[in-house]
NUDO-869623 format. One record per residue (C-alpha): x negated, y, z. Coordinates in Angstrom, 3 decimals. Layout:
REM residues N
<pt xx="X" yy="Y" zz="Z"/>
...
***
This chain:
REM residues 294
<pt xx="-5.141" yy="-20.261" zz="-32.130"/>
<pt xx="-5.049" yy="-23.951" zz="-30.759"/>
<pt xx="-7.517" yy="-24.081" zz="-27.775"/>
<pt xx="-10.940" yy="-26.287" zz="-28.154"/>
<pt xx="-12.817" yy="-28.291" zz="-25.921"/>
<pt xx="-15.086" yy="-26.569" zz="-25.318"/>
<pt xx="-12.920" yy="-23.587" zz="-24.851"/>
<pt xx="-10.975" yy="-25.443" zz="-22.329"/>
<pt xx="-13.818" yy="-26.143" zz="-20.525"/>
<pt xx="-15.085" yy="-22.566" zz="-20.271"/>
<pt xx="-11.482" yy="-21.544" zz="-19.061"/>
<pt xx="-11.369" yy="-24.494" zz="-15.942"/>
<pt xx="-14.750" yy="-23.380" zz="-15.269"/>
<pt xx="-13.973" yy="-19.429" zz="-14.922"/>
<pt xx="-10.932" yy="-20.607" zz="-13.048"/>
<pt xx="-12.619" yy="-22.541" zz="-10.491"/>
<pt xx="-14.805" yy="-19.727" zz="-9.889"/>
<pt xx="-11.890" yy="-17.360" zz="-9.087"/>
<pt xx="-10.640" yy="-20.313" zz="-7.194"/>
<pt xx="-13.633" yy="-20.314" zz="-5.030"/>
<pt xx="-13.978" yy="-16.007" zz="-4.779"/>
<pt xx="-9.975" yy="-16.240" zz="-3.343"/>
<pt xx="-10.952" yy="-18.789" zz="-0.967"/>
<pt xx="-13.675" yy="-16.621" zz="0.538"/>
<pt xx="-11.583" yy="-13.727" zz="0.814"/>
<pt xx="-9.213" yy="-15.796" zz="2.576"/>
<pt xx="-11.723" yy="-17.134" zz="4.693"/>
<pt xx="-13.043" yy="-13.548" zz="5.536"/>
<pt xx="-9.398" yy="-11.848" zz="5.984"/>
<pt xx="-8.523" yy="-15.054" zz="8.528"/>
<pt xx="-11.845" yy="-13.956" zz="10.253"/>
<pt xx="-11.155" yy="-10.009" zz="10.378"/>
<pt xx="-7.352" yy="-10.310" zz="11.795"/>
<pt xx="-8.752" yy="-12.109" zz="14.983"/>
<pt xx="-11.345" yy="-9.478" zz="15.328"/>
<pt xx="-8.806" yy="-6.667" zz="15.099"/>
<pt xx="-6.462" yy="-8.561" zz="17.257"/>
<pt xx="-8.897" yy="-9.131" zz="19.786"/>
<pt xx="-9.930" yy="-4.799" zz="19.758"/>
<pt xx="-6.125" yy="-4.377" zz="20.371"/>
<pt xx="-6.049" yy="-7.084" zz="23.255"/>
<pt xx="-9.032" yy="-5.352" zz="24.959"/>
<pt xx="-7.765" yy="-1.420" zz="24.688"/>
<pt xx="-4.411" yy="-2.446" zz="26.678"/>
<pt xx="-7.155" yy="-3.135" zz="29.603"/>
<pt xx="-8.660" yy="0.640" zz="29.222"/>
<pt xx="-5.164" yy="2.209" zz="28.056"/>
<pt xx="-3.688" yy="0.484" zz="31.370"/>
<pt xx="-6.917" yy="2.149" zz="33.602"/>
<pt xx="-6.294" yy="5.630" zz="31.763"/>
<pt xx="-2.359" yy="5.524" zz="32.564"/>
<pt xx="-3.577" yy="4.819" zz="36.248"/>
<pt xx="-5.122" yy="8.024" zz="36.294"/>
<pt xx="-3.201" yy="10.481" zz="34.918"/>
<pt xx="-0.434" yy="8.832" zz="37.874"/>
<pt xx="-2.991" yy="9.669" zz="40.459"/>
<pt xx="-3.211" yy="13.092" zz="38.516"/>
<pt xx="0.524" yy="13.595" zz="38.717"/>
<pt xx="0.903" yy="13.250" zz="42.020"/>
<pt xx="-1.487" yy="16.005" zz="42.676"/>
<pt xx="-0.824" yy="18.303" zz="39.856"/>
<pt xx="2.689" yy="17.680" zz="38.266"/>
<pt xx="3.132" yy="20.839" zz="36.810"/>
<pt xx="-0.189" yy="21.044" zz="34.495"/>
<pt xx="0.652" yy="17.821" zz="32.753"/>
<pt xx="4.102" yy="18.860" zz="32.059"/>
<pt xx="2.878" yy="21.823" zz="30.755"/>
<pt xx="0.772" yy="20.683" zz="27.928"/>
<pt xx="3.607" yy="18.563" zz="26.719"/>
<pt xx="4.835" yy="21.622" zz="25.634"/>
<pt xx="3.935" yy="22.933" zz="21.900"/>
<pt xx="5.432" yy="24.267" zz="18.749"/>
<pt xx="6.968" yy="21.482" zz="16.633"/>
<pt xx="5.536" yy="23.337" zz="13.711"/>
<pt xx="2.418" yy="23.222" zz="11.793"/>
<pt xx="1.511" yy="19.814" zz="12.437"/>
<pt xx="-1.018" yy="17.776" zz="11.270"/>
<pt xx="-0.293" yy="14.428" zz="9.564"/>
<pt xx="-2.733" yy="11.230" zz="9.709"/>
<pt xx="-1.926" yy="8.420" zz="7.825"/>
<pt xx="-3.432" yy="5.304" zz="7.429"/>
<pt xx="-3.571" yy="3.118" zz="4.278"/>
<pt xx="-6.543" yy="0.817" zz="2.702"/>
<pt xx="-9.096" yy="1.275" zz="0.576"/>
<pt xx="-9.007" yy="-1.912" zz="-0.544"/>
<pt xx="-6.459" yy="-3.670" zz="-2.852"/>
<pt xx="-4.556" yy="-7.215" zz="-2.555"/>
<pt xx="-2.748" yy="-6.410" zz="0.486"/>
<pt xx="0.789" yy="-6.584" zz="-0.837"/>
<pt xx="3.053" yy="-3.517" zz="0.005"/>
<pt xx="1.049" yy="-2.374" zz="2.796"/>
<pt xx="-0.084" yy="1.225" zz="1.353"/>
<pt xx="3.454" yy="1.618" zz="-0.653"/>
<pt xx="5.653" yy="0.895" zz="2.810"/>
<pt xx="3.554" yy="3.280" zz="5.048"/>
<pt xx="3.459" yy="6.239" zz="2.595"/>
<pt xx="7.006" yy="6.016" zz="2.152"/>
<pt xx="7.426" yy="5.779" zz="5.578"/>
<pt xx="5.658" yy="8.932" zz="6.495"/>
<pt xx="7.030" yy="10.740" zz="3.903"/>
<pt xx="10.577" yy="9.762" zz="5.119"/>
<pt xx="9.961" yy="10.533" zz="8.973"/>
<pt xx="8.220" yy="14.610" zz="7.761"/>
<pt xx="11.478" yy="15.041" zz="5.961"/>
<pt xx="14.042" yy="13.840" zz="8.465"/>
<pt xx="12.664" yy="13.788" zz="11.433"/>
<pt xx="9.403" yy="16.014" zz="11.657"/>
<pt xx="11.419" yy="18.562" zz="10.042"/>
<pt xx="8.292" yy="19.668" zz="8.338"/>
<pt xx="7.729" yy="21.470" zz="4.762"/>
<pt xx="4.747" yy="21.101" zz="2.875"/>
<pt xx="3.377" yy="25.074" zz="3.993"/>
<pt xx="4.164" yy="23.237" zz="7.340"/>
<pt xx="1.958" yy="20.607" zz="7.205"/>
<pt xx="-1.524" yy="19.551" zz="6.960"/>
<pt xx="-1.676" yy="15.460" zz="5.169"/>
<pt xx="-5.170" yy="13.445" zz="6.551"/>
<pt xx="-5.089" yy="9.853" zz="4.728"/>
<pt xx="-7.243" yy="7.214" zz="6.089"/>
<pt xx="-7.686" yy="4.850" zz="2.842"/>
<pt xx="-8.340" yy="5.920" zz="-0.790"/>
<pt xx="-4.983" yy="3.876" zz="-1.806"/>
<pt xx="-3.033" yy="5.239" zz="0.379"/>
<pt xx="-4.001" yy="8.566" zz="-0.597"/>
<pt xx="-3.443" yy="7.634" zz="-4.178"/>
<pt xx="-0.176" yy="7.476" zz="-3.434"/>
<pt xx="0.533" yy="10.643" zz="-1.737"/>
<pt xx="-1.082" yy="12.248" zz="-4.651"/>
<pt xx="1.642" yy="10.542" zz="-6.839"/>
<pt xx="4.389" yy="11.580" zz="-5.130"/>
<pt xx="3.325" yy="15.255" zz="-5.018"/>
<pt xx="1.751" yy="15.233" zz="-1.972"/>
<pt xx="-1.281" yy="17.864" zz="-1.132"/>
<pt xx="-3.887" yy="15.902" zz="0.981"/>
<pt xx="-6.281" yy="17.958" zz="2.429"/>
<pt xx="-8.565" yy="15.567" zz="3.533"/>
<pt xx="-9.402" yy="11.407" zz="2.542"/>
<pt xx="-11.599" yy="9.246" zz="4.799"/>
<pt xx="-12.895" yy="5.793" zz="4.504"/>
<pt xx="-11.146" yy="3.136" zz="6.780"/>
<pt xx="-13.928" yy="1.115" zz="9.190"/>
<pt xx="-15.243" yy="-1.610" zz="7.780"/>
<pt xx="-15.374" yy="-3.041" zz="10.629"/>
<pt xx="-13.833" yy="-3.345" zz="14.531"/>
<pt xx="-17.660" yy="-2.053" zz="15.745"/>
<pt xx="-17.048" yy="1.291" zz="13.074"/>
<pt xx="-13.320" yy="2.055" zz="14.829"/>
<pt xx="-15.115" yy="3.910" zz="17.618"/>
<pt xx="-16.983" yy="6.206" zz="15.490"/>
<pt xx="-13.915" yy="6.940" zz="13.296"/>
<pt xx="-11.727" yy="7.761" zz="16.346"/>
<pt xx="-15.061" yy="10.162" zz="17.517"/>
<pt xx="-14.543" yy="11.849" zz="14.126"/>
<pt xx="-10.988" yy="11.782" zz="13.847"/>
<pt xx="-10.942" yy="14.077" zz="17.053"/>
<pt xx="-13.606" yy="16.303" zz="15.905"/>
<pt xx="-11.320" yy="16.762" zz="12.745"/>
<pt xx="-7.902" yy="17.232" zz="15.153"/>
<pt xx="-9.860" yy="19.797" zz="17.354"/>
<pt xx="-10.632" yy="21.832" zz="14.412"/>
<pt xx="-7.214" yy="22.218" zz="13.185"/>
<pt xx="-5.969" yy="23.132" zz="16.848"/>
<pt xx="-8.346" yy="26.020" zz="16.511"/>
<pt xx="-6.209" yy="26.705" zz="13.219"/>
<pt xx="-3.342" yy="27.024" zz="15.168"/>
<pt xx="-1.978" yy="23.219" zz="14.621"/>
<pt xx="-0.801" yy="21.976" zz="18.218"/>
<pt xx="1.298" yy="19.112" zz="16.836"/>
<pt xx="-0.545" yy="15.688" zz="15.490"/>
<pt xx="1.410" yy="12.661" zz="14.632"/>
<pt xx="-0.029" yy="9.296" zz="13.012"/>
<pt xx="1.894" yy="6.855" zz="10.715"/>
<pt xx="0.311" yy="3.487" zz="10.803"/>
<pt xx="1.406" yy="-0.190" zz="10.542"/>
<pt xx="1.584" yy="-2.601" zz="13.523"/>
<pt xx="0.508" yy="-6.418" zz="12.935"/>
<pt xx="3.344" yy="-8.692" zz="14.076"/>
<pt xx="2.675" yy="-11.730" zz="13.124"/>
<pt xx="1.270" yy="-13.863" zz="10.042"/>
<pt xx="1.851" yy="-11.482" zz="7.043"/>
<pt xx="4.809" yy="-9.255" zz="8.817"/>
<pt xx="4.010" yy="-5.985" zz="9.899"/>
<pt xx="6.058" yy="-2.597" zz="10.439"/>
<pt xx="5.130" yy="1.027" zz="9.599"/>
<pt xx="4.972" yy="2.631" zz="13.229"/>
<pt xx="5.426" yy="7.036" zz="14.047"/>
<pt xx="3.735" yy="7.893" zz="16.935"/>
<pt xx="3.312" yy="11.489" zz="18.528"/>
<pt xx="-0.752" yy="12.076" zz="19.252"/>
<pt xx="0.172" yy="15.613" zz="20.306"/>
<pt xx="1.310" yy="17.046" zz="22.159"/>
<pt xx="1.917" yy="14.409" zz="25.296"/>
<pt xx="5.012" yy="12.896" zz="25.332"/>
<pt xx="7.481" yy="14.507" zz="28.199"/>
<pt xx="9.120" yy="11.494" zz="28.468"/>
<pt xx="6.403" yy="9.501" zz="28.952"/>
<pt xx="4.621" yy="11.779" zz="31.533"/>
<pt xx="7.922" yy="11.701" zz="33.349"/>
<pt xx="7.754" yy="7.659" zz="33.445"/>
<pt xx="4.068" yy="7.663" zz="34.731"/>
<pt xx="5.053" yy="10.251" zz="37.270"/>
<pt xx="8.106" yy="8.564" zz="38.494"/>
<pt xx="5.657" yy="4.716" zz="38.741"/>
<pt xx="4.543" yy="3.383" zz="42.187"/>
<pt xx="1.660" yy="3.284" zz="43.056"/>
<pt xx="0.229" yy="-0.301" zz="43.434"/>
<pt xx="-1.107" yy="0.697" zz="47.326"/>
<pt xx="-1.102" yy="2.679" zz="50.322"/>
<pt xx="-3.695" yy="5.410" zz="49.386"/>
<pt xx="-3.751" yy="7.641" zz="46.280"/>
<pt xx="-7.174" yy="8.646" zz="44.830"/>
<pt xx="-8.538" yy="11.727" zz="45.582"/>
<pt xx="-10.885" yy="13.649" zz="43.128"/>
<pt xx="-13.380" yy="16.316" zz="43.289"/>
<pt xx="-13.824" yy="19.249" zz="40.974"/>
<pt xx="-11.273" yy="21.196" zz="39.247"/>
<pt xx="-8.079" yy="19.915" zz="38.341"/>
<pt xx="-8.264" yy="21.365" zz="34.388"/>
<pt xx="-11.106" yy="19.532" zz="33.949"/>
<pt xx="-10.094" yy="16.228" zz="35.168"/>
<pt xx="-6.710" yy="16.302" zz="32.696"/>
<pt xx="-8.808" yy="17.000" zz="30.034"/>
<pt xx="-10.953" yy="14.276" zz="30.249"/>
<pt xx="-7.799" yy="11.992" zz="30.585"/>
<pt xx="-6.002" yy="13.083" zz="28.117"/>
<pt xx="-8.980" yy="12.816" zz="25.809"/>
<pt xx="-9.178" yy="9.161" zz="27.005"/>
<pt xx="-5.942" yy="8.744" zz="26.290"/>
<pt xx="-6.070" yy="10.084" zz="22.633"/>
<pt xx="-9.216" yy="7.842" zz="22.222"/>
<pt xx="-7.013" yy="4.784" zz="23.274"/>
<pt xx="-4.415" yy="5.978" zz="21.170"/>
<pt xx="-6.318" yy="6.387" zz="18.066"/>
<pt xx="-8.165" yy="3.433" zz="18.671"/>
<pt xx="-5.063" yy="1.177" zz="18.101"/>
<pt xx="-3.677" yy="2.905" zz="15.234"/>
<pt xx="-6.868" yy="1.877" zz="13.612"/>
<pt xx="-7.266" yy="-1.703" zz="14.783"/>
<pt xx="-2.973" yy="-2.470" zz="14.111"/>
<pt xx="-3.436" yy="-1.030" zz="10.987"/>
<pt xx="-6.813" yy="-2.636" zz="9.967"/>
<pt xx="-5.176" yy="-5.844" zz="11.507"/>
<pt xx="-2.181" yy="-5.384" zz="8.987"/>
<pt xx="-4.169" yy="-4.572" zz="5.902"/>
<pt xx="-6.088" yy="-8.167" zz="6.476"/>
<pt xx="-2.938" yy="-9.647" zz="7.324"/>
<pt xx="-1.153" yy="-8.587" zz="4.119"/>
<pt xx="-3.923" yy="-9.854" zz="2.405"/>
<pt xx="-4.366" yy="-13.696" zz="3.469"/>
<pt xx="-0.372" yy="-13.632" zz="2.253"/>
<pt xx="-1.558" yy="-12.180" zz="-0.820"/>
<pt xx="-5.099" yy="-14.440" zz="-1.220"/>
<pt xx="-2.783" yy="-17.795" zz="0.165"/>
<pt xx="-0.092" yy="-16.805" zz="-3.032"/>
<pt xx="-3.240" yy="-16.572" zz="-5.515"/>
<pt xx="-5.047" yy="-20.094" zz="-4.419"/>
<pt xx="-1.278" yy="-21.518" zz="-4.911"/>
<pt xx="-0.936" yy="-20.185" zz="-8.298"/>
<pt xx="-4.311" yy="-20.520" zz="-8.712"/>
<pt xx="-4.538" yy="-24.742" zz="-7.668"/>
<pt xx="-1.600" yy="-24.779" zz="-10.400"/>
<pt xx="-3.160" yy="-23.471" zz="-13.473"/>
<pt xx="-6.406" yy="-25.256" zz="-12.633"/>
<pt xx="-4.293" yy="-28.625" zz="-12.606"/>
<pt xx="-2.761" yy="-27.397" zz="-16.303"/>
<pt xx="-6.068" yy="-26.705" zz="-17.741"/>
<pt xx="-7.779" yy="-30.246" zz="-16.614"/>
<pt xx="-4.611" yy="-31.828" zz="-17.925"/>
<pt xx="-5.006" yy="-30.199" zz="-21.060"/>
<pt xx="-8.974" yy="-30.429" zz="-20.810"/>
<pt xx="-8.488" yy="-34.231" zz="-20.521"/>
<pt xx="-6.196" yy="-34.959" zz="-22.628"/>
<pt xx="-7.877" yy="-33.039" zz="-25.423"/>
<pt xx="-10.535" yy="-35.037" zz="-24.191"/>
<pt xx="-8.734" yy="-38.304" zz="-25.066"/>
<pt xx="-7.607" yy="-37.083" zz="-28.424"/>
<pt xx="-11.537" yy="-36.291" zz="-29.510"/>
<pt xx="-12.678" yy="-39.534" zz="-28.359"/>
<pt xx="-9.872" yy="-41.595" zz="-30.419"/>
<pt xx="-10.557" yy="-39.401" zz="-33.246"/>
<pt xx="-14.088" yy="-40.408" zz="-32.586"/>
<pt xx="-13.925" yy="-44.322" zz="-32.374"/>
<pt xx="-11.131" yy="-43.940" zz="-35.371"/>
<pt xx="-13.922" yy="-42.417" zz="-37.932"/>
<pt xx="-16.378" yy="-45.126" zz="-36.250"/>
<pt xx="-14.147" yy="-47.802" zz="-37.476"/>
<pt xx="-13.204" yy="-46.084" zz="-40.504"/>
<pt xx="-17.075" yy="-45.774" zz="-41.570"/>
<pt xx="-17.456" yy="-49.222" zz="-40.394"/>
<pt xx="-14.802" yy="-50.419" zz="-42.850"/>
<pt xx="-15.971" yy="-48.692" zz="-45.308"/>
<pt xx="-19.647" yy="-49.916" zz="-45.348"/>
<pt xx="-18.190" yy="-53.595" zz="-44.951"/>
<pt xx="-16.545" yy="-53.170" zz="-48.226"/>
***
């Protein structure tokens, strides 16, 4: 059916509309990757002040760190965080097969083994297509102020399950590189990296005098460590959250592209069919004229 005018019109005016909605959501992922970026910038201040403890802590008390890097490597629990929104590319695809990949090879881990928590309903739509149980789907934060209360939750939900007997936590997130690039990232929550704890302990100190502290010493390593799984958890939200918007300005710049194309074919077409109404116009003008003069 040959388009209309008036059809053509209604199609360059739905498409400008679209046109406009992409830009916004352009606009507003530019706006949420600097907000994200600027959370991560901020944390490696607190991360840094949290590492500075636990090396005063080691110092002191070598042997109690050392000892809660030790844990079974089996049940774990799995976090893994996706979107919840669409039109961010590959993003939930890439870090579900990623995580599935690393619990195979490298956790080791079958699925009476494990215990899945997805961050993002698309990402747990895809575990759930791959025959994945998940036994638990949260909302991402909407926003770099909600990340905090996530995290707050997030270790409410990990302390549970380590009253079920799960010692082992490891997250499966993507890190923001740059522009639109981004990398699916494993990282051990728990328990404490030994290597890590030996690379703190074996650090410098920046002065003359190590703190001192008051109290007991169990108490004081708990309340680092739980700053240090805040930190932790923090950043896997904000790199991932910083990701998801990144994927989609690539995905939003593609669309106005496309989009700036097809609105340049319809107003081509729109005027030209335009043209031919008008001459088909003045032609029955003349031809009535012509007609009357005879």
């Amino acid at each position: 059916m040959a388009d209309t005018l008036q059809s053509l019109g209604k199609r360059l005016e739905s498409t400008r509309d679209l046109h406009a909605v992409v830009k916004t959501m352009k606009a507003m992922a530019a706006v949420n990757i600097r907000q994200y970026e600027a959370a991560v910038e901020s944390l490696a201040d607190y991360t840094r002040t949290v590492e500075a403890g636990l090396m005063a802590f080691l110092r002191h008390y070598p042997k109690l760190a050392l000892q809660a890097s030790e844990a079974p490597a089996l049940p774990l629990a799995a976090v893994v965080f996706g979107s919840d929104q669409g039109m961010c590319g590959q993003l939930n695809d890439t870090i579900v097969q990623h995580a599935l990949k690393e619990l195979e090879e490298t956790c080791k881990a079958c699925p009476k083994d494990r215990v899945i928590l997805a961050f993002g309903e698309r990402a747990a739509n895809r575990l759930v297509e791959q025959g994945v149980i998940v036994a638990q789907i949260r909302r991402m934060p909407d926003s770099a102020a909600g990340i905090a209360l996530s995290v707050q939750d997030l270790l409410v939900e990990i302390g549970k399950r380590g009253e079920q007997g799960i010692r082992r936590v490891v997250l499966f997130y993507t890190v923001h590189e740059s522009a639109a690039i981004h990398s699916p990232e494993t990282r051990v929550l728990l328990p404490l990296d030994r290597i890590w704890l030996d690379r703190l302990s074996a650090r410098s100190w920046p002065t003359n005098q190590i703190p001192g502290f008051r109290g007991s010493a169990g108490g004081l390593f708990s309340s680092l460590t739980s700053q240090y799984l805040f930190s932790s958890l923090y950043q896997a939200f904000a790199e991932s959250l910083a990701s998801e918007n990144a994927s989609r300005l690539s995905s939003m710049q593609n669309a106005e592209q496309n989009i700036e194309k097809q609105i340049a074919e319809l107003e081509s077409r729109f005027h030209q069919k335009r043209q031919m109404a008008i001459t088909e116009e003045l032609l029955d003008i003349a031809s009535g004229f012509e007609a009357l003069r005879k």
